[in-house]
C-alpha positions as CSV (number, residue, x, y, z in Angstrom):
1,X,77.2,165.7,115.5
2,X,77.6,162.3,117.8
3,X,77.8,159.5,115.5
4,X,75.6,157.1,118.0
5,X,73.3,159.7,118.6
6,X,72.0,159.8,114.7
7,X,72.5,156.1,115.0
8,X,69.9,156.5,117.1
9,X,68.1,158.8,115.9
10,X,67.7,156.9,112.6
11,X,66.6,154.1,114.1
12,X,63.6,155.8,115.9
13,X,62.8,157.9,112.9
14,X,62.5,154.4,111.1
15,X,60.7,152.8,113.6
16,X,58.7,155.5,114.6
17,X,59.1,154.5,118.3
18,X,61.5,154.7,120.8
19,X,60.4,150.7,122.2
20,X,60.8,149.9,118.6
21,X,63.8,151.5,117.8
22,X,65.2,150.3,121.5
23,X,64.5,146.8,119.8
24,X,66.4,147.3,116.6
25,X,69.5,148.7,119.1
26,X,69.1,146.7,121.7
27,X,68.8,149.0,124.2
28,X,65.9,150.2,127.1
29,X,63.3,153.0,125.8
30,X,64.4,155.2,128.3
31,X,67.7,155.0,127.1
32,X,67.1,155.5,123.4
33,X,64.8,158.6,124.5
34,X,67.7,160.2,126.5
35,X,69.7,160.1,123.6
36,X,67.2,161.8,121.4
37,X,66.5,164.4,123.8
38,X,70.2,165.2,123.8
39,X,70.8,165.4,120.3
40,X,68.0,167.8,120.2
41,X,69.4,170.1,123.4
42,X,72.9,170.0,121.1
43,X,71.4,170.9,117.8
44,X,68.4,173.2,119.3
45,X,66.0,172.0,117.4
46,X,63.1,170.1,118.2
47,X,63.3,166.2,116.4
48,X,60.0,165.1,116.9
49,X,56.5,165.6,118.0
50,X,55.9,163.5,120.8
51,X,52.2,162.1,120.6
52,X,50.1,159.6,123.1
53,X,49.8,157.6,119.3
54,X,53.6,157.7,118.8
55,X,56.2,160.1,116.9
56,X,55.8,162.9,114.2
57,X,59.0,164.0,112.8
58,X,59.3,167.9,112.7
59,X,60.1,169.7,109.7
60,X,63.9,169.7,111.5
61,X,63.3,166.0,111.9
62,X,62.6,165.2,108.0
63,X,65.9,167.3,107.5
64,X,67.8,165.2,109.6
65,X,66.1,162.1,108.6
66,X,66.8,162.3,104.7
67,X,70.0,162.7,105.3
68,X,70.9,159.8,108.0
69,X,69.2,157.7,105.3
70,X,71.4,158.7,102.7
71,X,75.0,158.2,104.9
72,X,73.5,154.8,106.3
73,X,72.5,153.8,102.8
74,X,75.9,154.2,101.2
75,X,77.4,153.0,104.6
76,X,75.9,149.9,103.9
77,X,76.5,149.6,100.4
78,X,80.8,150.5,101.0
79,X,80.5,147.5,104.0
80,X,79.3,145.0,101.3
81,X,81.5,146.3,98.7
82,X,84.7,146.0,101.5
83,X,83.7,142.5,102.1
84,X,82.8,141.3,99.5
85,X,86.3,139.7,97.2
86,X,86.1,140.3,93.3
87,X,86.8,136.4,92.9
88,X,84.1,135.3,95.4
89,X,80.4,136.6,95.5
90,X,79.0,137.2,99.2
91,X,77.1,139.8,101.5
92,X,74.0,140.6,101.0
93,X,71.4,141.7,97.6
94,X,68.3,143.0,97.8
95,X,66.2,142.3,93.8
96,X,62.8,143.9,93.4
97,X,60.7,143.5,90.3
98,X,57.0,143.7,90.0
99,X,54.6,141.0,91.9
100,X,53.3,139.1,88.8
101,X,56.5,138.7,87.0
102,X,58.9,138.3,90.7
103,X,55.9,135.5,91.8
104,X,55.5,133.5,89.0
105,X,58.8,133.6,86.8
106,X,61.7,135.0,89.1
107,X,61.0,132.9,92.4
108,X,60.8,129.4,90.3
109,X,64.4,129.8,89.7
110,X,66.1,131.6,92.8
111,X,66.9,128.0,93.9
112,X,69.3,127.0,91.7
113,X,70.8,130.8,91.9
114,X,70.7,130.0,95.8
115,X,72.5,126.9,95.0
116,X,75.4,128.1,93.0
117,X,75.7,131.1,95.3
118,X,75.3,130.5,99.1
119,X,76.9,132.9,100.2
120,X,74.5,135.6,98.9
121,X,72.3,137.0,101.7
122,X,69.4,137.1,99.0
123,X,66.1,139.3,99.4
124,X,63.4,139.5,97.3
125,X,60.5,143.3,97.5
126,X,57.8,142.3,95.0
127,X,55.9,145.1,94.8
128,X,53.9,146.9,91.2
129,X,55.2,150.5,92.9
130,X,59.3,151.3,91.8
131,X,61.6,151.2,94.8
132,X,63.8,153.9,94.5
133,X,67.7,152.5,93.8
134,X,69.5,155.7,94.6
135,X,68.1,155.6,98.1
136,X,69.3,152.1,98.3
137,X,65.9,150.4,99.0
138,X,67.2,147.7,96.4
139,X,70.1,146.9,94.6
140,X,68.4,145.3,91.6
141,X,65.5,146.0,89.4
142,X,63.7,144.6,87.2
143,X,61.5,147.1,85.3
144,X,58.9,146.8,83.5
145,X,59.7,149.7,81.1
146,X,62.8,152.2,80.5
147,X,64.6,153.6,83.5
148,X,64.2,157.5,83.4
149,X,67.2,157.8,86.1
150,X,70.4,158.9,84.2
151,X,72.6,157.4,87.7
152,X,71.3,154.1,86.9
153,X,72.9,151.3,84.7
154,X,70.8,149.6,82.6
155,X,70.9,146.5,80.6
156,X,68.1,145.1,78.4
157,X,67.2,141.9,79.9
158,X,63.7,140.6,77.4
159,X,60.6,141.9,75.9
160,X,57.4,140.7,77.3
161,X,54.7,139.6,75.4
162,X,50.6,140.3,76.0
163,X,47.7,138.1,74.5
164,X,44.4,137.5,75.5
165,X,43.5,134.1,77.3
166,X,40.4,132.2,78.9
167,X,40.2,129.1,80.8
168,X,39.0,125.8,79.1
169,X,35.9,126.0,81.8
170,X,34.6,129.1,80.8
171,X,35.3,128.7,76.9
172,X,33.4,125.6,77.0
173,X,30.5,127.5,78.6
174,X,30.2,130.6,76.8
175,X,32.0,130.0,73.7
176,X,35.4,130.6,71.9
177,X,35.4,133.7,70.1
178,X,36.2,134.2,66.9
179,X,37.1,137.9,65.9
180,X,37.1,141.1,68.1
181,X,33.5,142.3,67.7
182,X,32.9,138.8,69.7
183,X,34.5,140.0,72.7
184,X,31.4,142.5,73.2
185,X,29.6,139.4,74.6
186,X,32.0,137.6,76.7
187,X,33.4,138.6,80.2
188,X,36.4,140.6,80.4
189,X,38.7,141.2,83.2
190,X,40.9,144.5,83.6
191,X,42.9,146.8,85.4
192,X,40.8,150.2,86.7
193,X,41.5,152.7,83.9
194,X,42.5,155.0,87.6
195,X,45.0,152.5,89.1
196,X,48.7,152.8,88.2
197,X,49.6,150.2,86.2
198,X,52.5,148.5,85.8
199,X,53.0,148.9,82.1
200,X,51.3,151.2,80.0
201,X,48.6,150.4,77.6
202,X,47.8,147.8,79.9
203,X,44.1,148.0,78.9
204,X,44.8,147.5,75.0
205,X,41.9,145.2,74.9
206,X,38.7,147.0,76.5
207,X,40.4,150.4,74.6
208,X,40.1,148.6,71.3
209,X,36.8,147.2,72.2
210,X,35.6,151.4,73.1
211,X,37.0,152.2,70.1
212,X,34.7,149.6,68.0
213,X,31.7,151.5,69.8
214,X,31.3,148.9,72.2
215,X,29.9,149.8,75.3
216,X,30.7,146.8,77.3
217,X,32.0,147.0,81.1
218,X,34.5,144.5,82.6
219,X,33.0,142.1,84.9
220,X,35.8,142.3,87.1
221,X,38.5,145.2,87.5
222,X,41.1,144.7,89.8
223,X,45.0,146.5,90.4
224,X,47.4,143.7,90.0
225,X,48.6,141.5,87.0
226,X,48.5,138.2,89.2
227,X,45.2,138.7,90.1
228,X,44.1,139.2,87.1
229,X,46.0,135.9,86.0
230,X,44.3,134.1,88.4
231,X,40.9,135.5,88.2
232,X,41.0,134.1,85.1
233,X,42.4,130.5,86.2
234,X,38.8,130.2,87.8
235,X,37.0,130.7,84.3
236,X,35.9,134.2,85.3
237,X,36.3,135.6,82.1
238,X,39.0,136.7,79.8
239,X,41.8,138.8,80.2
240,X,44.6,140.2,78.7
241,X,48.2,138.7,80.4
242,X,52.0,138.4,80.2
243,X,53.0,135.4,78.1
244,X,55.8,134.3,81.2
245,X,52.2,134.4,83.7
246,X,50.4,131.1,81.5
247,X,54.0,129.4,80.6
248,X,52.8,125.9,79.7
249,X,49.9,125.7,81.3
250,X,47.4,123.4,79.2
251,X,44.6,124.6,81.0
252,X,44.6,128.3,79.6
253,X,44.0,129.1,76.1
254,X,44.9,131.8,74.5
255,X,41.9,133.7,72.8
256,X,42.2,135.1,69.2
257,X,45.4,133.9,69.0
258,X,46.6,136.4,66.0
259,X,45.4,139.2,68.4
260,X,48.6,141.0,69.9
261,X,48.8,143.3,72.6
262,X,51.0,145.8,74.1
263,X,55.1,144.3,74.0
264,X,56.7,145.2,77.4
265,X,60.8,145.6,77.5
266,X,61.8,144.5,80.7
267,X,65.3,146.4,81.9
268,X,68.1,144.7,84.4
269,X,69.0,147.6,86.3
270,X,71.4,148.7,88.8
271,X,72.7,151.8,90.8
272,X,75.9,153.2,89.1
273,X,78.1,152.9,92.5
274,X,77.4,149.4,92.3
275,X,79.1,148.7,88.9
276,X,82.1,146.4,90.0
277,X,80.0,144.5,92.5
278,X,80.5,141.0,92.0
279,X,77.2,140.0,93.8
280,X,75.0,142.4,90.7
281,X,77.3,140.9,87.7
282,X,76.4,136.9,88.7
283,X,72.9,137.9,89.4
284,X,72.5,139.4,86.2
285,X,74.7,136.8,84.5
286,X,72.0,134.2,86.0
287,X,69.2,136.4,84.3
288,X,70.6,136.9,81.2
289,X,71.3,132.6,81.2
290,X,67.4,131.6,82.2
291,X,65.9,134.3,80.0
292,X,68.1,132.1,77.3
293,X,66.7,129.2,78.4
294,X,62.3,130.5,78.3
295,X,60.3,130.5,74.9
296,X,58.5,134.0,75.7
């Protein structure tokens, strides 16, 4: 199989265009589709489905596809690990971690990491879904919860802590409560019992509140921990959040203070063939130091 031609061919399957792919290459459209349409006359298979809307892969295609992901994806990963020296970190690393925690705790402190480590061709994928590490979407993760992959190294990074807050604003307006069976009055925020969380048991509060008998709806249900946090910023109600979310913030208080809920371990975690990397261990090294460094 000609090398350029799957070059090619993964390009356009990526970009689901030939003008788009003949972007990323650097070459005309017409070009990039000649090359397709010979790859297909050599293989004899059909590659894509050629719409007015764009391109379909076939069922060949998809074939093809997964596999040109998986060569250029460890491709990649040997290039960095060739050019990157065991004394000096460099090339590029791609961390993702959920949006909440890689927004309002992680970001903060890339400077000084940037700082120390120049070099380092650093990109950040916040996102409440799990990029998959194998595949090489990221090199880094920081989950919210044990890694089920056995090909994956894992390292314990802190445990999370949830409690309920309000904001000063709407305390002072509605009142602070005292004990659970208060709650039933006040406004609460959640997640949709139907979304996929990012923890479990993410709903302790409303569950413990259905479990009292209470037949109380949130006033506001929405699908992302930093919403939530800053829902309630505004005074909307209260809601249940990550300790690292309020930090010192004087203008949050938390609510039923000996009220604890769900304790989140959060996992440092890393594709096998990246063990000796020199770019993971300072990252994680960095980590493990500023985790030291926050009273969770």
């Amino acid at each position: 199989m000609d090398w350029d031609k799957l070059r090619v061919f993964h390009a356009v399957a990526e970009a689901g265009s030939f003008t788009h792919a003949g972007e990323t290459l650097n070459l005309s459209q017409s070009a990039v589709s000649r090359q397709i349409s010979a790859l297909e006359e050599s293989l004899g298979v059909p590659l894509f489905h050629r719409h007015a809307r764009g391109l379909i892969l076939t069922e060949q295609g998809e074939l093809l596809h997964r596999t040109a992901r998986d060569v250029f994806a460890k491709l990649s990963m040997t290039e960095a690990m060739l050019t990157e020296s065991r004394e000096h970190a460099k090339g590029p690393l791609r961390v993702t971690t959920t949006i909440a925690f890689g927004s309002t705790w992680l970001t903060p402190r890339i400077s000084e990491f940037m700082s120390i480590y120049p070099d380092i061709q650093l990109t950040l994928l916040f996102d409440d879904n799990e990029l998959d590490l194998a595949m090489r979407e990221a090199d880094i993760a920081i989950r919210m919860n044990t890694p089920r992959q056995p090909d994956l190294i894992q390292r314990h990074l802190m445990t999370i802590r949830f409690h309920l807050y309000a904001h000063q604003s709407y305390l002072k307006k509605r009142g602070t409560p005292k004990a659970v069976a208060e709650l039933d009055s006040h406004d609460l925020i959640s997640y949709p019992p139907d979304a996929r969380a990012p923890i479990s048991n993410v709903n302790w509060i409303t569950e413990l509140l259905e479990s009292s008998g209470s037949a109380r709806k949130p006033v506001l249900q929405v699908n992302n921990m930093y919403a939530i946090y800053r829902a309630v910023e505004t005074g909307l109600g209260v809601g249940s959040l990550p300790d690292f979310l309020v930090g010192d913030s004087k203008e949050l208080v938390r609510v039923l203070p000996e009220l604890s809920g769900p304790k989140v371990d959060a996992y440092f975690v890393y594709a096998e063939e990246l063990r000796h990397s020199k770019r993971i261990a300072v990252f994680r090294d960095f980590l493990v130091r500023k985790v030291a460094e926050t009273p969770f």
